[in-house]
C-alpha positions as CSV (number, residue, x, y, z in Angstrom):
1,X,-22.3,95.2,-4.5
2,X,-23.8,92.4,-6.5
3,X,-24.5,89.1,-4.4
4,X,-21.6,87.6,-7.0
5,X,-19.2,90.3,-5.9
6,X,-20.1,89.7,-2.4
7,X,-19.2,85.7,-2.7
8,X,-15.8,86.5,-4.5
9,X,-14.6,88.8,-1.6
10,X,-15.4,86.4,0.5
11,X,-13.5,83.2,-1.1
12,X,-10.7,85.7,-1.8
13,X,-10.7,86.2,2.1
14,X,-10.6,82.7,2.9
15,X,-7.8,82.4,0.0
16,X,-5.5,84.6,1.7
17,X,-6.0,83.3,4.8
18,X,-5.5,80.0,3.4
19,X,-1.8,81.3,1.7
20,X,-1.0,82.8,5.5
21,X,-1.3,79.5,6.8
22,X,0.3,78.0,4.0
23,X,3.2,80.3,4.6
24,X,3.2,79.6,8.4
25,X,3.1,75.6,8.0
26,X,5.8,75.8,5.1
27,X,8.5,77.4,7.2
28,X,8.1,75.7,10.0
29,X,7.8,72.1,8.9
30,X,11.3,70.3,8.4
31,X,12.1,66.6,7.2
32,X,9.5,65.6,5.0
33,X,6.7,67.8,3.6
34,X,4.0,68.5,6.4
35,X,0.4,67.1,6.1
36,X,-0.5,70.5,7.2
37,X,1.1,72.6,4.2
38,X,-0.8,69.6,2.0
39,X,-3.9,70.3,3.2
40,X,-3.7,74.1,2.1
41,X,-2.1,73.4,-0.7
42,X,-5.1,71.5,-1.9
43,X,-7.6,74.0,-0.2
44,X,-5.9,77.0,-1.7
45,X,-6.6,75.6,-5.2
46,X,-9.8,74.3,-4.4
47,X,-10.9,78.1,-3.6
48,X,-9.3,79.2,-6.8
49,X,-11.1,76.5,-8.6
50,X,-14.4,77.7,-6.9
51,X,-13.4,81.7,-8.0
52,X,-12.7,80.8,-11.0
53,X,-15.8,79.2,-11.4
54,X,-17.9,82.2,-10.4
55,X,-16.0,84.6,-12.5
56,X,-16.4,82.3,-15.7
57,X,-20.1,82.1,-14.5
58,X,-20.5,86.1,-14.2
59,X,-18.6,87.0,-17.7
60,X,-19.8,84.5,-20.0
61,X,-23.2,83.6,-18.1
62,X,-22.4,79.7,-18.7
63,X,-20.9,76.9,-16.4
64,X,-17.8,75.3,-18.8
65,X,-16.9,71.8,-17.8
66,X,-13.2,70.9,-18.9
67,X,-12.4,70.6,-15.5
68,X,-10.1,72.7,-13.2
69,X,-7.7,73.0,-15.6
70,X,-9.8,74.3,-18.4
71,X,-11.3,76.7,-15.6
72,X,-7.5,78.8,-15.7
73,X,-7.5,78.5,-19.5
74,X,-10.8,80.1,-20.1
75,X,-9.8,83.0,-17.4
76,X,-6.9,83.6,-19.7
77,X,-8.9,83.3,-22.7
78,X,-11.3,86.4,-21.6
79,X,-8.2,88.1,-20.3
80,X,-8.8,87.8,-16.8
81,X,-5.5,86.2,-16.5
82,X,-2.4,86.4,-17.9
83,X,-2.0,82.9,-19.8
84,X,1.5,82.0,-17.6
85,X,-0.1,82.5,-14.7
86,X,-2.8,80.3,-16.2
87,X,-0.2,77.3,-17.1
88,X,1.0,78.4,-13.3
89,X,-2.7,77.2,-11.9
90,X,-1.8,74.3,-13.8
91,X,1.1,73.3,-12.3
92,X,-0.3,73.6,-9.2
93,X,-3.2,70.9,-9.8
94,X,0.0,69.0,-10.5
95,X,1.3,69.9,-7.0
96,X,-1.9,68.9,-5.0
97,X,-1.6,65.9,-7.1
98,X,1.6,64.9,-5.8
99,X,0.5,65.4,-2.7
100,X,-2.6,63.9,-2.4
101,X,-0.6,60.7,-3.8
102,X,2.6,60.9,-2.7
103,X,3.1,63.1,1.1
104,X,5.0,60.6,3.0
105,X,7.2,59.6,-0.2
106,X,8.4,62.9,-1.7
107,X,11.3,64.7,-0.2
108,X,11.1,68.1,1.0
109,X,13.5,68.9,-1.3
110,X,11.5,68.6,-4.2
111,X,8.6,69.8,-3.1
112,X,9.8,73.0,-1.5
113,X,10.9,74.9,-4.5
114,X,7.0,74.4,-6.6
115,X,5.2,75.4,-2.9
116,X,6.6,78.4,-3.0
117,X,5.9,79.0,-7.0
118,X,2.3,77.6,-5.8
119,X,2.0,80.6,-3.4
120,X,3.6,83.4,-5.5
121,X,0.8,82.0,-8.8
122,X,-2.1,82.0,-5.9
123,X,-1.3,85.5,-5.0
124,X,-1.2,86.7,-8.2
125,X,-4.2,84.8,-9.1
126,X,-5.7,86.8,-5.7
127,X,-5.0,89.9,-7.1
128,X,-6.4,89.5,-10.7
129,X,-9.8,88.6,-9.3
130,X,-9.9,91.4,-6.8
131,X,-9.6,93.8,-9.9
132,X,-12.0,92.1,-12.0
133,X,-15.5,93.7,-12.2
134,X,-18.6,91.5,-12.9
């Protein structure tokens, strides 16, 4: 196993630990969204950044800037990801967004329904980098 392959299983560890907590802290928290569930939120996308980053590194042996966003789009582009789950990603830089600037202010209402889109896109995300092959 290549020292690449070795560093994706590992973030992809961390990710799904990161989505079991994620879980845990979602259904438990009531009243307005829990620091706790932010905090994953934005570390669950952070390792997905950072995956995609070493995947876009191993296929096309370059670093692309465009930011975060243009890190899903590229993934899509070489067909490592289906292009909804790419505009998915996307929405959920939106997500940590809002929560990053917004916690104490957004109802849990609101916020609820794109967590839980959030998790579904990360696990699907999970599972197209555990097939991919450098």
């Amino acid at each position: 196993m290549s020292t690449e392959r070795i560093c994706i299983e590992r973030k992809l560890g961390s990710l799904e630990r990161c989505i079991s907590r994620l879980e845990s802290g979602q259904k438990s928290s009531e009243g307005s969204p829990d620091e706790v569930v932010a905090l994953e939120v934005g570390q669950s996308l952070q390792l997905c950044i950072e995956l995609a980053s070493h995947v876009i590194s191993s296929k096309l042996h370059d670093q692309r800037s465009g930011g975060p966003a243009g890190k899903f789009e590229t993934l899509a582009d070489i067909g490592i990801l289906p292009h909804g789950l790419a505009t998915g990603m996307k929405e959920s830089i939106e997500l940590r967004n809002i929560y990053l600037n917004n916690c104490r202010s957004v109802g849990r209402e609101q916020i609820e329904p794109m967590v839980v889109t959030h998790i579904r896109n990360v696990r699907k995300f999970a599972q197209a980098l555990s097939s991919f092959q450098d």
